[in-house]
Legacy VTK file of the C-alpha trace (Angstrom):
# vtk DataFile Version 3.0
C-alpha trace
ASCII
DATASET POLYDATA
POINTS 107 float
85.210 98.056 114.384
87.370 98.300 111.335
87.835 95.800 108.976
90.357 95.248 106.189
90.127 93.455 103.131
92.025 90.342 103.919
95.242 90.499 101.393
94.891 87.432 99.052
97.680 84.516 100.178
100.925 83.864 98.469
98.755 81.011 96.280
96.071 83.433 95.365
98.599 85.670 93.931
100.603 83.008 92.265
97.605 81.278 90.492
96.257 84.801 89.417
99.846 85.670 88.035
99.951 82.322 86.365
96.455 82.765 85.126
97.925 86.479 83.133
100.929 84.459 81.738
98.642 82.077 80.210
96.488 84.664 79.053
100.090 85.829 77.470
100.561 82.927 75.573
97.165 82.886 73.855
98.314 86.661 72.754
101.689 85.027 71.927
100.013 82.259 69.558
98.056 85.065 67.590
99.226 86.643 64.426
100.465 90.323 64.572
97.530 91.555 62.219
95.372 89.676 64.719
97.082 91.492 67.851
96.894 95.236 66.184
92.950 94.463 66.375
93.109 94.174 69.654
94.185 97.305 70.769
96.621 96.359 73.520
98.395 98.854 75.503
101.383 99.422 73.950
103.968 97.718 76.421
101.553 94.581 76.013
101.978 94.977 72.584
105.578 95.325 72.275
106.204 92.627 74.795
104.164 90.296 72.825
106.229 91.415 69.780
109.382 90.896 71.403
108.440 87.178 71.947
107.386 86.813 68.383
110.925 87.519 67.560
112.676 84.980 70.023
113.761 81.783 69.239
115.313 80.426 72.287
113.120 77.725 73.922
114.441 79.457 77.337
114.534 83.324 76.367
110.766 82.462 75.194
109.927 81.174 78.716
111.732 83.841 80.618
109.805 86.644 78.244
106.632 84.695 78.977
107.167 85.475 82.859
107.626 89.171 81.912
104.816 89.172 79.917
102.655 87.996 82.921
104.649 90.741 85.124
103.264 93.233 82.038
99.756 92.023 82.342
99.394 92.540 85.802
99.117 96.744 84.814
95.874 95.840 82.968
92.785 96.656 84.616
90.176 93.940 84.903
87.776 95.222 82.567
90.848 95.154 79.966
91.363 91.617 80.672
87.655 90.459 80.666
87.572 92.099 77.504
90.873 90.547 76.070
89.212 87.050 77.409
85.943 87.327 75.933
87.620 88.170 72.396
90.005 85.673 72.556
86.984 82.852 73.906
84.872 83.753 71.030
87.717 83.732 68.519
85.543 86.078 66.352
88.612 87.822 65.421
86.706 89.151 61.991
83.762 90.227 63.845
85.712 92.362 65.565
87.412 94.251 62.864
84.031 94.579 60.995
82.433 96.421 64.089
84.930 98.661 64.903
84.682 99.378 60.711
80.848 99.798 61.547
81.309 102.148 64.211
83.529 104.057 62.620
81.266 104.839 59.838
78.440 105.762 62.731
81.248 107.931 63.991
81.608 109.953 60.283
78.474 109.398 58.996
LINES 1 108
107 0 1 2 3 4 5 6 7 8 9 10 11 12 13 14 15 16 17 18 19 20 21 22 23 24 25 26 27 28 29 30 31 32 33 34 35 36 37 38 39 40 41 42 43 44 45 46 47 48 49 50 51 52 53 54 55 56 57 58 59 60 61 62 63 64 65 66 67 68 69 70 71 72 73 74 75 76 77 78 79 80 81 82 83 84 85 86 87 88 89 90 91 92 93 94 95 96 97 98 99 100 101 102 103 104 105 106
């Protein structure tokens, strides 16, 4: 007997693209110095910056969509990681361990 992994519905799909977009605004609200820390792949990154630069209400929302669109390339270790970062808000943590490793690294 063969089975197949039953495709998720229309709604599944919707709420887990609506689910990156908001994940898009929380990288939206952060500061650029805050985003380089993150180490986003770089058409995250740029998207994000794009958004940043945007200052119509309805460009903004329409760039928010693509953003979500963007997101969807991530893996889903890359956006459990992105979640648990931005959850913990321990932005300063995570520049001083990646400073700590990188002395391991040389050192």
């Amino acid at each position: 007997m063969h089975h197949e992994s039953p495709r998720p519905s229309r709604t599944q799909r919707k709420r887990a693209v609506e689910a990156l977009q908001r994940l898009g605004e929380r990288l939206v609200a952060l500061s650029p110095a805050v985003l380089l820390q993150l180490a986003l792949p770089k058409d995250v990154e740029e998207a994000v910056a794009a958004c940043h630069r945007m200052r119509s209400r309805e460009a903004r929302r329409r760039h928010m969509q693509y953003i979500g669109v963007v997101m969807r390339r991530l893996d889903a270790d890359g956006v459990a990681r992105l979640l648990r970062i931005l959850d913990a808000g321990d932005f300063h943590g995570l520049v001083l361990g990646e400073v700590v490793e990188s002395v391991h690294r040389e050192g």
